[in-house]
C-alpha positions in Angstrom: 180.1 45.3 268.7 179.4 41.5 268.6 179.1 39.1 271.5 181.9 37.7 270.0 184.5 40.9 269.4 183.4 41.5 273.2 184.7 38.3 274.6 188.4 39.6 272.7 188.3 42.6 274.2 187.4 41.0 278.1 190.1 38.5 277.3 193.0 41.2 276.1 192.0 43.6 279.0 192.3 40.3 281.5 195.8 39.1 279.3 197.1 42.8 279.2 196.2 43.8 283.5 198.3 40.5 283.8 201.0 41.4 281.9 201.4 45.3 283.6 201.1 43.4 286.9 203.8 41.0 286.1 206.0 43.3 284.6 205.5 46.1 287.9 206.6 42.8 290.2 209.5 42.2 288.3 210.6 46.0 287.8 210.1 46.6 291.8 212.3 43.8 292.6 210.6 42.2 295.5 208.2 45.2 296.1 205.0 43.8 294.7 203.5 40.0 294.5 203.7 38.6 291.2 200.7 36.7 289.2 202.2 33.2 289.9 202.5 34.3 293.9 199.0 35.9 293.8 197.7 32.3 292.4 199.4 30.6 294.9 197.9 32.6 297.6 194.7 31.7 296.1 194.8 28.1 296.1 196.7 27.1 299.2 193.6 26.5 301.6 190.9 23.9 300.4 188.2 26.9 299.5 190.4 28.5 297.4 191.2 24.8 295.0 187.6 24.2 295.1 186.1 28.0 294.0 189.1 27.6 290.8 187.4 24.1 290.1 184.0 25.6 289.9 184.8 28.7 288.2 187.1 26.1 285.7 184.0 24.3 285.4 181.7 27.2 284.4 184.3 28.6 281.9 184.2 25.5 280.0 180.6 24.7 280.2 179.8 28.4 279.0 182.8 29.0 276.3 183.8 25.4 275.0 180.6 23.2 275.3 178.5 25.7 272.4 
């Protein structure tokens, strides 16, 4: 397997968990956190906005800047 056909398969594993998570918050109706609340979660203090800026950052340095 190529670098390359192992990025696809990180990203659909990452896009399909996602999806299941989404999709169990929405069937449970109010039972589980959804994606968008989880994210929320995450960036509401200062710490949280700057570790998604770095880790922003590194994705496009390492996957855009080639």
């Amino acid at each position: 397997m190529t670098d390359r056909q192992t990025t696809f398969l990180v990203w659909g594993i990452l896009g399909a968990t996602a999806l299941v998570l989404e999709a169990a918050a929405v069937l449970s109706k109010g039972g589980r956190t959804g994606v968008g609340a989880l994210a929320g979660r995450v960036v509401t203090p200062v710490a949280g906005r700057a570790a998604v800026l770095v880790a922003w950052m590194w994705l496009g340095w390492h996957a855009f800047a080639r």
